[in-house]
C-alpha positions in Angstrom: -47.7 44.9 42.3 -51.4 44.3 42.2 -53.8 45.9 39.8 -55.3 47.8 42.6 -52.0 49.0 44.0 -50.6 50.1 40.2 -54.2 52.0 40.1 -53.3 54.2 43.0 -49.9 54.5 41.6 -50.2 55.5 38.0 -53.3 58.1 39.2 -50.4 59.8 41.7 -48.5 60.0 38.6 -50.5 61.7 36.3 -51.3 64.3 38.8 -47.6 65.0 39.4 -47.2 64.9 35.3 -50.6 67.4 34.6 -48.8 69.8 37.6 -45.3 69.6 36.1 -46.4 69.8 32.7 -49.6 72.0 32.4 -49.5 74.1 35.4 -45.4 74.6 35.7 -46.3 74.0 39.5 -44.6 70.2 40.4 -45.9 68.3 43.1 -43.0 65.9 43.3 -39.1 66.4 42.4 -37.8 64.5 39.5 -36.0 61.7 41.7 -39.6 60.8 43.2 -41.0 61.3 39.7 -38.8 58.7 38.0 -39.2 56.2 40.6 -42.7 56.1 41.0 -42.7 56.3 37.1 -40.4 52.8 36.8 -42.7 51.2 39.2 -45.7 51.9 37.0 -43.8 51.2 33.8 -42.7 47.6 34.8 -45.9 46.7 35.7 -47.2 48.0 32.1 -45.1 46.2 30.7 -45.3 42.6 32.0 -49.7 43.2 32.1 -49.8 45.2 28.7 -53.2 44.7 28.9 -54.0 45.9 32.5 -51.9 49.2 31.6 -54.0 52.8 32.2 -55.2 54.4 29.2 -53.7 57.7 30.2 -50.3 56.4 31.6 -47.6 59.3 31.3 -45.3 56.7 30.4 -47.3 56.4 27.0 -47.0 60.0 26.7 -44.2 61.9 24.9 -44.6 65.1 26.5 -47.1 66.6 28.1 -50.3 69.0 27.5 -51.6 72.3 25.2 -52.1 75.0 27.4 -54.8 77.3 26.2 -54.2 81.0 25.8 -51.3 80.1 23.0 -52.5 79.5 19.2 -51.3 75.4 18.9 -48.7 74.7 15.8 -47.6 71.1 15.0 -44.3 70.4 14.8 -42.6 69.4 11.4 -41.4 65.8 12.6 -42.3 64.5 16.3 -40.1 65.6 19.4 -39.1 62.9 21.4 -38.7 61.6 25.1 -35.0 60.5 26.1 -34.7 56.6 28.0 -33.5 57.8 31.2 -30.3 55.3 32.6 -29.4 55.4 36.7 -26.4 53.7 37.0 -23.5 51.8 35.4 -25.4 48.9 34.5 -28.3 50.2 33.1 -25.8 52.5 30.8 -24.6 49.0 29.6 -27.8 47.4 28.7 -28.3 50.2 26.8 -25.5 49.5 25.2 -25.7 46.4 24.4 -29.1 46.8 22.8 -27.6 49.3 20.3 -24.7 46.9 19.5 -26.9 44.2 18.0 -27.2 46.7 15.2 -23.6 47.8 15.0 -20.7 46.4 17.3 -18.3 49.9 16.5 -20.2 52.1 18.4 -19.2 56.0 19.1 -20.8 58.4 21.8 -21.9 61.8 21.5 -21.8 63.1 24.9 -23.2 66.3 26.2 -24.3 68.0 29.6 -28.5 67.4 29.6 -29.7 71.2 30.8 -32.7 71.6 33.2 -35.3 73.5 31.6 -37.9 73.5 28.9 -37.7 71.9 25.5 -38.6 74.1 22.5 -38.4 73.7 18.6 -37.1 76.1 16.2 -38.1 76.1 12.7 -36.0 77.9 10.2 -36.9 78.5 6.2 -34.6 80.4 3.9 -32.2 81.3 6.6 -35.4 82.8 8.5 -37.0 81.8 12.0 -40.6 81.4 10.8 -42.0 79.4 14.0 -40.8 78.8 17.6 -43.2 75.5 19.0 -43.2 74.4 22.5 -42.9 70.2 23.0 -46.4 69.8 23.9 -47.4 66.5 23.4 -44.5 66.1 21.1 -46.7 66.1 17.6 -48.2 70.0 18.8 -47.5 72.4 21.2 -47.9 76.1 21.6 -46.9 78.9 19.2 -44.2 80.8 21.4 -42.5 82.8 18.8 -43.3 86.3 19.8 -41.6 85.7 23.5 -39.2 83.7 21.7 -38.1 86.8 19.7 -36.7 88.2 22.7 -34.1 86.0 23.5 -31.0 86.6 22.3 -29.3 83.3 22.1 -31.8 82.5 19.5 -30.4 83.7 15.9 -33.7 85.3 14.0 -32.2 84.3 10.7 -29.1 81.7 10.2 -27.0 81.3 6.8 -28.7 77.8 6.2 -31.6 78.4 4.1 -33.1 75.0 3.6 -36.2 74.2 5.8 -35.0 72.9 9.4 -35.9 72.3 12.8 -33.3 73.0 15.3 -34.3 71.5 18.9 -32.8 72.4 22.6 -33.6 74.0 26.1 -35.1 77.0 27.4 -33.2 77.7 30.6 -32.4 80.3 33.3 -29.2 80.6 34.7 -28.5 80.3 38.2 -27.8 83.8 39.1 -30.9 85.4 37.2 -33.3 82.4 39.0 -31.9 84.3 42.5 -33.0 88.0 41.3 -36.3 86.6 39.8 -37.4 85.1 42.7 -36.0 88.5 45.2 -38.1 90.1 43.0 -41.6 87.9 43.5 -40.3 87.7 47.0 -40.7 91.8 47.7 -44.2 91.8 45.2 -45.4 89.0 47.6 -45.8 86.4 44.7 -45.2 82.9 44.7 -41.8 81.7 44.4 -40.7 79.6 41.5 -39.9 76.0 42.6 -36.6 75.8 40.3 -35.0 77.5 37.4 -36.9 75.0 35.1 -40.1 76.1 36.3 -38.9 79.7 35.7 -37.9 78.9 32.6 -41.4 77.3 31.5 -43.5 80.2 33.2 -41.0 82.7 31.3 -41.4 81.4 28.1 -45.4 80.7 28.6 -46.0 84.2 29.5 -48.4 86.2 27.3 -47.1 89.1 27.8 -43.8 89.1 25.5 -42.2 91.8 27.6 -42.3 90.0 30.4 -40.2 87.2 28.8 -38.1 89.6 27.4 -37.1 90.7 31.2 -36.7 87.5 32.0 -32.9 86.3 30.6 -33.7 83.2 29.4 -31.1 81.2 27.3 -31.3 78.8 24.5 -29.2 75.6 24.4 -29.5 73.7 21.4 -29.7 69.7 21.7 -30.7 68.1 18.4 -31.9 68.6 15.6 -35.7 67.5 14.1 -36.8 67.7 10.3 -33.9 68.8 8.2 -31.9 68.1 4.5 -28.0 67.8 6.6 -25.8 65.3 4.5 -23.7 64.0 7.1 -22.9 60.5 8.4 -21.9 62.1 12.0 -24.1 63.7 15.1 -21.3 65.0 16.1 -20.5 67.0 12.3 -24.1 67.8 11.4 -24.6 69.7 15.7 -21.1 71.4 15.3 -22.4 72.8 11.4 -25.6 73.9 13.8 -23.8 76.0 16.4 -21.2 77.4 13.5 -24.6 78.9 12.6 -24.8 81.6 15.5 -25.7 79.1 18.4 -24.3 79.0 21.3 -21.7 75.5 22.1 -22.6 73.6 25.4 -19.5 72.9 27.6 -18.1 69.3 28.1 -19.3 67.8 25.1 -17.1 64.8 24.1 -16.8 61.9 21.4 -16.9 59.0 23.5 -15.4 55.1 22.4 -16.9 53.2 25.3 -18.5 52.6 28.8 -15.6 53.5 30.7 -15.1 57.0 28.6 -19.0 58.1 29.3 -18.4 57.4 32.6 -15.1 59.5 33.1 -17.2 62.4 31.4 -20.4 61.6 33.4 -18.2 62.2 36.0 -16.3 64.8 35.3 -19.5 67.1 34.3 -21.0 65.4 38.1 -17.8 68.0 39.6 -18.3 70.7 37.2 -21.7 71.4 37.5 -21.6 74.0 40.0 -19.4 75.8 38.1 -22.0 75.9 34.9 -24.1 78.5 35.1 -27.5 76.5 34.5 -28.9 73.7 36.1 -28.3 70.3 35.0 -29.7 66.8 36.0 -28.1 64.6 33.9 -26.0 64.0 30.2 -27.3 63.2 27.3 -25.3 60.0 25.6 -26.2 59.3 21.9 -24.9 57.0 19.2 -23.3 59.1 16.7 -23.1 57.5 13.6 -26.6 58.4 11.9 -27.0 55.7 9.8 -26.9 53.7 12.9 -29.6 55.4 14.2 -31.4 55.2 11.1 -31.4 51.3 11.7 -32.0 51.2 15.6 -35.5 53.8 15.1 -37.6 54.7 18.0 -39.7 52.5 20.5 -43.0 54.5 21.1 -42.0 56.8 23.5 -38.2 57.5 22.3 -35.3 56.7 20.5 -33.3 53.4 20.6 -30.2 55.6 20.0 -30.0 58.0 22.7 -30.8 57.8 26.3 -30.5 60.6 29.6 -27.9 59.0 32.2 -29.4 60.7 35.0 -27.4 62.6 38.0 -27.6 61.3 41.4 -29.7 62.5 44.2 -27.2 64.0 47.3 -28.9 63.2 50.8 -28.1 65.0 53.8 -29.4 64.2 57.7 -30.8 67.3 59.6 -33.6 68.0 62.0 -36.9 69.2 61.4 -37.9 72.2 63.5 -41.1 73.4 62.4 -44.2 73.2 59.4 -45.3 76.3 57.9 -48.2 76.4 55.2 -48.6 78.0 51.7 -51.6 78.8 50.0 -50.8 79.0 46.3 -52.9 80.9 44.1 -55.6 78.3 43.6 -56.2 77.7 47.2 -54.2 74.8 47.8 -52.5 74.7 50.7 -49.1 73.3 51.0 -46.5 72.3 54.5 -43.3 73.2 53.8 -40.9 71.5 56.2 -38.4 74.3 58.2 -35.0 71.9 58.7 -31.6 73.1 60.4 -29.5 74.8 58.3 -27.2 72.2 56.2 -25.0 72.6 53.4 -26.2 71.0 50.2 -24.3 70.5 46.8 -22.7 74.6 47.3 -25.9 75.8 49.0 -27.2 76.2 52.4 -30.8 74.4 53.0 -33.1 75.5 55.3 -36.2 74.4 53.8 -37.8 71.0 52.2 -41.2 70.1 50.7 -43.7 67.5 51.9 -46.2 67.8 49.0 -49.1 67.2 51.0 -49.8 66.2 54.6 -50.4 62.6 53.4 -47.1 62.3 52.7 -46.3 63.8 56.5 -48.5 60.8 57.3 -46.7 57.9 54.9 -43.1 59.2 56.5 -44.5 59.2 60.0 -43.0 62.6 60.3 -43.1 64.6 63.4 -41.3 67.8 64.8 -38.4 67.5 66.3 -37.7 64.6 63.8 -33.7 63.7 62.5 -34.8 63.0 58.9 -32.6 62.7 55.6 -33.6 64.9 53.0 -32.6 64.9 49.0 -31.5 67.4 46.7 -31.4 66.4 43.1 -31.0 69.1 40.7 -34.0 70.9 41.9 -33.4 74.3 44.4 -36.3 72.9 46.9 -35.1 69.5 48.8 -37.3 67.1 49.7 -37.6 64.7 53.1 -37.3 61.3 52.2 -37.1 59.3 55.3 -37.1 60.2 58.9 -35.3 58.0 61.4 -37.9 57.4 64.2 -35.4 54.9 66.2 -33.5 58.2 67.2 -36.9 60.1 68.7 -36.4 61.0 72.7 -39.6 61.7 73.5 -39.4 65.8 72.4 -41.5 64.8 69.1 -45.0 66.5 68.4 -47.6 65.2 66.0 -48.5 67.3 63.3 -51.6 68.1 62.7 -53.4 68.2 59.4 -54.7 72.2 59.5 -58.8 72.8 59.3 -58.8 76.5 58.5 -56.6 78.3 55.9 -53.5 80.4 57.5 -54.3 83.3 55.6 -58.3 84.0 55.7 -58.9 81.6 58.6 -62.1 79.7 56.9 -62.7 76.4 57.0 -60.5 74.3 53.9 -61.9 71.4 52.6 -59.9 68.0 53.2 -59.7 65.6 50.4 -57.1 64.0 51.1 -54.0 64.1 49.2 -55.3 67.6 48.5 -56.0 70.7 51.2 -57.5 73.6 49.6 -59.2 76.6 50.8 -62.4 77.6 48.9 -62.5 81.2 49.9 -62.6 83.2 46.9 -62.0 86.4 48.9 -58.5 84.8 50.3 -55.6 87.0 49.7 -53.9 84.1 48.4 -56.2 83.5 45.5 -58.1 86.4 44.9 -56.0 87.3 41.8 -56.2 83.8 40.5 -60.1 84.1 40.8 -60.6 87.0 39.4 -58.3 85.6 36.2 -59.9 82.6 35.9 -63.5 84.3 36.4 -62.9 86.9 33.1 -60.7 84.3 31.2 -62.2 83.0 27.7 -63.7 80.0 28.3 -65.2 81.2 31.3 -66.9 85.2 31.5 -64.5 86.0 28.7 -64.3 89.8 29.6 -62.2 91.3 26.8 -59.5 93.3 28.1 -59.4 91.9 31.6 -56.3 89.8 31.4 -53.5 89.1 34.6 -51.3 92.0 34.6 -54.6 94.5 34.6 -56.7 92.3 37.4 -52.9 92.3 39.4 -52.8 96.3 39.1 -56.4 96.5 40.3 -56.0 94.2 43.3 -52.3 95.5 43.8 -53.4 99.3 43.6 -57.2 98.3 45.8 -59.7 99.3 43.6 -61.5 95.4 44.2 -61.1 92.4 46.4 -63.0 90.2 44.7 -64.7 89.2 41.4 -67.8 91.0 42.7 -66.0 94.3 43.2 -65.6 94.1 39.0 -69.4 94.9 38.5 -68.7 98.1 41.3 -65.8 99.6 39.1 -66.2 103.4 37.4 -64.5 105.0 34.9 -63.0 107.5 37.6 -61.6 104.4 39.2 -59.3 103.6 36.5 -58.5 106.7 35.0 -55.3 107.5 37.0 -53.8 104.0 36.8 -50.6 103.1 34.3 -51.4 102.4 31.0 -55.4 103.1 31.2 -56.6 105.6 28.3 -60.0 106.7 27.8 -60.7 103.9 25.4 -58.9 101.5 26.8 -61.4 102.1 30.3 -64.8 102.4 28.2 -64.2 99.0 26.6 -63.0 97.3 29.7 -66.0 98.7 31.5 -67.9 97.9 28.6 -66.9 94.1 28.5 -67.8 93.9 32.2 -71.6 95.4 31.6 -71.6 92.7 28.9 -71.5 89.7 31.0 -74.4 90.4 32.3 -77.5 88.4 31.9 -74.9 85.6 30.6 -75.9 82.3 31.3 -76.5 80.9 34.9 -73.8 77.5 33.7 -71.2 80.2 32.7 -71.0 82.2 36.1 -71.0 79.0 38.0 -68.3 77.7 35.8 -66.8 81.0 36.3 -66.2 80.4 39.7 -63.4 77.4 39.6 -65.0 75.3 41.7 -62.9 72.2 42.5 -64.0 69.2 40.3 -66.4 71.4 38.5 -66.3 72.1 34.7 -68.4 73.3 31.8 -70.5 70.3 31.6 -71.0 70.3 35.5 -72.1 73.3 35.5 -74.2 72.8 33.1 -76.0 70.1 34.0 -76.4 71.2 37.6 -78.1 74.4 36.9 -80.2 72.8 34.3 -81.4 70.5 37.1 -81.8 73.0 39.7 -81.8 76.7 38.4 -81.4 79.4 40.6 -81.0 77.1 43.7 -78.1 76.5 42.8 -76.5 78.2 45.7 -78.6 76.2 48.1 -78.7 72.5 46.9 -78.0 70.4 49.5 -75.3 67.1 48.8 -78.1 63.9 48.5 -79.7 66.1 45.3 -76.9 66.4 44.1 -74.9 63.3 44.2 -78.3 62.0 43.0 -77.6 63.9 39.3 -76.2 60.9 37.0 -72.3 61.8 36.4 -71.5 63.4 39.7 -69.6 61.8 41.8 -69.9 62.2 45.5 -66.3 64.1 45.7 -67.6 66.4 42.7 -71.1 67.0 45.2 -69.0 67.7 48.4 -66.7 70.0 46.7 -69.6 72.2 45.1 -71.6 72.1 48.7 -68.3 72.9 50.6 -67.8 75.6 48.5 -71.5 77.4 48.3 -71.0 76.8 52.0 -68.2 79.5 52.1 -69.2 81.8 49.5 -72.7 81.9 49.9 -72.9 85.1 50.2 -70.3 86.3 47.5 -72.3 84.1 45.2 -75.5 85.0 46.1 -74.6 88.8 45.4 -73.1 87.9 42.0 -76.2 86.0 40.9 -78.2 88.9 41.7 -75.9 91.6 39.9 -75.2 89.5 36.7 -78.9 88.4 36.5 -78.4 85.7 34.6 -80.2 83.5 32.3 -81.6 80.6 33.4 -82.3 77.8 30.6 -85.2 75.5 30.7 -84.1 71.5 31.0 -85.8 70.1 27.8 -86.1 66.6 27.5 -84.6 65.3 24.4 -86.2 62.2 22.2 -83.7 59.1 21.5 -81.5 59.5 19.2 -77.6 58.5 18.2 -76.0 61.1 20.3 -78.2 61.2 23.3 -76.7 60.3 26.7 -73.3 59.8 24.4 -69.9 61.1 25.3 -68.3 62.7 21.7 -64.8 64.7 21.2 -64.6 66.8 18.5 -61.3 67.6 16.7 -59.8 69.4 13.6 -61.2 71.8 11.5 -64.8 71.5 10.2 -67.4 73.8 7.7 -68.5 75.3 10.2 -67.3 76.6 13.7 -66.5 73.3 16.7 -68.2 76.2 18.9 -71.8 75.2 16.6 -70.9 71.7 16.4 -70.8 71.4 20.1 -74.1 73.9 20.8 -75.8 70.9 18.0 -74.6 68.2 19.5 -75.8 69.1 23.3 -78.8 70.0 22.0 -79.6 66.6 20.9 -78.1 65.4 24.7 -74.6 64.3 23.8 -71.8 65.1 26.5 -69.0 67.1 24.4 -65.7 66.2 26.2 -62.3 68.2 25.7 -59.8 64.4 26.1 -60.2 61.4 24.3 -60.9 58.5 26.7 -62.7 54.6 27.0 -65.1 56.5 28.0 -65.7 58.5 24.8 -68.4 57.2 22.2 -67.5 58.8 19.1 -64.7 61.7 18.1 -66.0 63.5 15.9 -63.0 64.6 13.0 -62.4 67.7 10.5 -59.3 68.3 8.4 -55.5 68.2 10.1 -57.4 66.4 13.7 -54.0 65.4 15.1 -53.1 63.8 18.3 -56.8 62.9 19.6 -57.9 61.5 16.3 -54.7 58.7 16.7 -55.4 58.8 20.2 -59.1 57.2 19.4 -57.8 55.2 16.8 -55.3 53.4 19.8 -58.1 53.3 22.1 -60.7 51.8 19.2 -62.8 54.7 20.2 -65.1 55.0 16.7 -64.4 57.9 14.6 -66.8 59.7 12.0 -66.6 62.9 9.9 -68.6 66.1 10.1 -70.7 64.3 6.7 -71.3 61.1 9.0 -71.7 63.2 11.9 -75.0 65.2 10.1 -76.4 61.8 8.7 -76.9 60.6 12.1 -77.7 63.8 13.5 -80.5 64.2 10.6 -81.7 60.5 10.8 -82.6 60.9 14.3 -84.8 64.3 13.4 -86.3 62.5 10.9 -87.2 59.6 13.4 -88.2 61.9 16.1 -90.7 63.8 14.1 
């Protein structure tokens, strides 16, 4: 592979891993995942030095969402070394027999959901933590609290973390999606996907309604005295957890393989999705001695289920818009029976991948199914086509609204913000925090108002009365007046937070910023050479913003005018240490990051949210975490908040 090709490759990858792992949305199934992963891994590891920064295969987990407080985990959560086959199963062996040649296995079913740490003191459940990046995640523990395979206290009172999945059985996946189906929502992908938007959900009722189940798989920081895995998990389910099925004590290859098997023909039978079995070394002493590589431990590994493939015939394309505007083919196939269910539908991902397969309609292809609900097409057999074939066309104008969508490639989105297919999402994103942050306005409310038609849009928010909302669920006097109230407030906000506002493809806080700085209230109108002229955007950044003023010009235009915003004046700022820098900043300082950051730009600095090559300095307070070691791997320099004012107040001093 050459460096150019394993550039493409690893920037495919952590698209599918920010989608899978951030948005609960995947682009790719796991089989596609894990190959395309293995490519970029052996690559990385024979040109260490040619490796990408930001590889998911340096990455334990995945991302913070916002909207959850973060919490750190007491010890770090770890990835599993996935094995495919026989002989990889036995070099993994192997490896762990150079420590200790009398090996035992600890064999259990590996469930298909979303990993979450419990943490217990005195016999109490003080903290449920999502895996995050594997050192933090996300404070859960209110929508935790609702499931009831979850103990809220347990007889061991000594402090603990007790680790598993978050899953969905099959039969409540089914009803949950019947029931998005009739309220015209999005269907979840898989039960895993359910199971992470389930237990994300802000709303702890909604969670609650959900059914999810807990299925406990290890255990992190804990005071256990016992030489055995398998003594110290059955201690943790005599505790009020419920057992997984199949597990076993295995002596050899031969025995993990009759299991592997044997749970391969069950699995239909377990009510929850599974994609593989776990296989760990059960003496803990020689785990002790075999540690952990970077990304996992030496002493277990995931031996991975096979895909099934099936030949059918594609019929048809039809397209989704999901709720940001992207717009997706799903492939309509002849009816086949898959692993116990019937198949009528496969997804392409995006219509480049229609192009790489080649794939017309009318087509005899082989599609995949490999623990996920949704199959994929993995190959189509052009040497069988009779002439019947039709090309398929990459679509110009979004199936729902009918405007224009703009093209990028991989990605086909439409920019509409009055589509019914993202008008919801719009209007979220438009009043969440970091954006408008109207107080009050969160995603069940701006569903009921677009559900019930009292707007269509985000402009419709500044149109809403008190008698509007008065006869709707839930809406009190008080509760009306300080949602109304929030709304009035936005006005006059600045011009860089309603264009932010809008989700604009490619376009963030410091975009925005720096393009109404530049150009003010022409925003609206700036045609793509001034743009792509402005140092930092790039020419997809400039297309995407033109595109969409292009098709919202008048939406946009009518917001401007209501909102009135405030436009700042660009000032030009003398040299100094931070000007023209990119700076993270991280941990907890004297004062607020919100007043470090408003400092920092003010003396030109560019404050990022992800440590990168790219970043200058990251700036550090008290308990600064993942992106503090994240500079230190990168040699990105670090300074305190004390360092941090020394050069901020040298460069006054020089300037005046």
């Amino acid at each position: 592979m050459t460096q150019n090709e394993y550039n493409k490759k690893i920037e495919t990858l952590i698209t599918w891993a920010k989608a899978y792992y951030v948005y609960d949305n995947p682009l790719a199934s796991d089989e596609e995942y894990d190959k395309l992963s293995r490519e970029c891994l052996a690559f990385e590891q024979e040109t260490p030095t040619l490796s990408h920064p930001n590889s998911p295969n340096k990455r334990v987990g995945g991302f913070v969402l916002e909207g959850f407080e973060k919490a750190s985990h007491l010890s770090r959560m770890w990835s599993q070394e996935d094995v495919f086959n026989t002989l990889e199963l036995e070099d993994w062996i192997k490896r762990a027999q150079k420590v200790n040649t009398n090996l035992e296995f600890y064999c259990e079913p590996k469930f298909d959901g979303a990993s979450l740490n419990l943490i217990y003191e005195n016999g109490v459940l003080k903290q449920a933590i999502t895996r995050g990046d594997g050192s933090v995640g996300e404070d859960v523990t209110n929508n935790v609290k609702t499931i009831h395979s979850i103990p809220l206290q347990i007889e061991e009172k000594s402090l603990i973390e007790i680790r598993g999945e978050i899953v969905i059985k099959k039969a409540d996946f089914e009803k949950i999606n019947e029931e998005r189906a009739l309220n015209n929502e999005q269907l979840f992908a898989n039960p895993r996907n359910a199971a992470a938007g389930s237990l994300r959900q802000l709303d702890p009722n909604i969670t609650a309604k959900r059914k999810l189940f807990f299925n406990v798989w290890g255990i992190g920081e804990n005071s256990l005295e016992y030489k055995n895995l398998s003594d110290k998990m059955n201690y943790i389910y005599s505790l009020g957890f419920v057992k997984p099925p199949l597990q076993k004590i295995c002596k050899n290859t031969h025995e993990i393989e009759e299991l592997y098997h044997e749970i391969i023909k069950s699995r239909d039978t377990i009510e929850m999705m599974l994609d593989g079995m776990v296989v760990k070394i059960d003496d803990i002493e020689t785990q002790d001695e075999l540690g952990y590589t970077v990304k996992f431990p030496r002493w277990s590994c995931a031996y991975k289920f096979p895909a099934v493939e099936k030949t059918t015939k594609l019929k048809d394309i039809i397209l989704q818009v999901g709720r940001t505007g992207v717009v997706t083919p799903v492939a309509i196939v002849e009816p086949t029976l898959i692993d116990g269910s019937t198949v009528s539908r496969a997804t392409l991902h995006n219509f480049d991948e229609i192009q790489r397969l080649d794939l017309r309609i009318n087509d005899e292809v082989i599609i995949i199914k490999s623990g996920d609900i949704i199959p994929k097409i993995t190959k189509v057999f052009t040497e069988r086509r009779t002439g019947e074939e039709a090309i398929i066309n990459r679509p110009t104008s979004c199936p729902e609204c009918e405007s224009e969508l703009l093209d990028e490639g991989t990605q086909i989105k439409c920019q509409n913000l009055d589509c019914p297919s993202r008008v919801v999402n719009s209007i979220i994103y438009f009043a969440s925090k970091n954006c408008m942050n109207i107080d009050g306005l969160g995603n069940k409310i701006v569903e009921t108002l677009v559900k019930e038609k009292k707007i269509y849009d985000i402009l419709d928010l500044y149109s809403l009365k008190y008698e509007d909302l008065e006869n709707l669920e839930g809406f009190k006097e008080k509760k009306i007046n300080n949602l109304l109230n929030a709304i009035e407030n936005t006005k006059k906000s600045s011009l860089h937070r309603v264009i932010n506002a809008l989700g604009i493809e490619h376009i963030g806080e410091v975009a925005s910023k720096q393009i109404c700085l530049e150009f003010g209230l022409d925003v609206v109108s700036i045609d793509y050479n001034s743009l792509v002229a402005l140092d930092g955007i790039g020419e997809q950044m400039a297309n995407s913003f033109c595109e969409f003023m292009r098709v919202n010009e008048e939406l946009v235009g009518k917001l401007i005018n209501t909102i009135n915003p405030t436009v700042e004046e660009k000032i030009e700022v003398s040299e100094n240490a931070f000007k023209g820098k990119t700076v993270v900043i991280t941990g907890t300082m004297s004062v607020s990051r919100g007043e470090i950051k408003k400092q920092l730009e003010a003396l030109g600095a560019k404050v990022s949210s992800s440590v990168s090559k790219k970043t200058d300095y990251v700036i550090f307070g008290e308990d600064a975490g993942s992106k503090y070691d994240k500079a230190v791997e990168l040699n990105v320099k670090t300074i305190n908040e004390e360092e941090m004012n020394k050069m901020a107040n040298k460069s006054s001093n020089i300037n005046q």
